[in-house]
N, C-alpha and C positions, 0 to 999 in steps of 0.2 A: 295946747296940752292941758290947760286948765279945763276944760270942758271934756276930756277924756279923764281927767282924774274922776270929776264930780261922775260921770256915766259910772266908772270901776266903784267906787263907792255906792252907787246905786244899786248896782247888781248887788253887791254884798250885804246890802240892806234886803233884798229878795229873796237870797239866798240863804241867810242867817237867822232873820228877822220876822221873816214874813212879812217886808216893807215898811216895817215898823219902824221909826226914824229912833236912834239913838242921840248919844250925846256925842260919841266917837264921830258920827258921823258928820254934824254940825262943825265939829273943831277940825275935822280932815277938811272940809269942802268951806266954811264960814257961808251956807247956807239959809238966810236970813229967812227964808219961805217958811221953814218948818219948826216944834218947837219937839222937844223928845218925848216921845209917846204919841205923835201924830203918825197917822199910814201915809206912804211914800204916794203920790201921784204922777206916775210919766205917760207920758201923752204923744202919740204914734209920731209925732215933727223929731221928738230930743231920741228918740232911738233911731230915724232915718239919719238925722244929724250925725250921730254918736256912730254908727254905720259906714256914712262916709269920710268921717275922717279917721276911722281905720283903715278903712281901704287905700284911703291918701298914703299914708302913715304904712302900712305893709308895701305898699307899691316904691314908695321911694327906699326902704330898704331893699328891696329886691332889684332895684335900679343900682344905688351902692353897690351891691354885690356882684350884680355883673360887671364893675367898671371895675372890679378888682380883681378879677378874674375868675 
């Protein structure tokens, strides 16, 4: 789950920022890569990663919910 947190804060840095790393986001994530005012770098492996375990993660709630009726 910690590595979906860090992926949502990354988006948000994209989305908000223009990838621009804040401080929020350092103190959300403890980050040690980056320092505030560096540009965000994600690299095609942490989005296929960040990817599957959504898919992980949708699929077993959707397993829950059929076992509940």
């Amino acid at each position: 789950m910690e590595y979906l947190t860090k992926a949502f804060q990354q988006r948000h840095l994209l989305a908000h920022t223009q990838g621009v790393v804040d401080d929020d986001y350092i103190q959300e994530t403890a980050d040690i890569r980056y320092k505030s005012g560096q540009r965000l770098v994600i690299k095609r492996e942490a989005v296929t990663e960040a990817l599957n375990l959504v898919e992980q993660l949708t699929n077993g709630i959707r397993q829950d919910a059929k076992e509940k009726g």
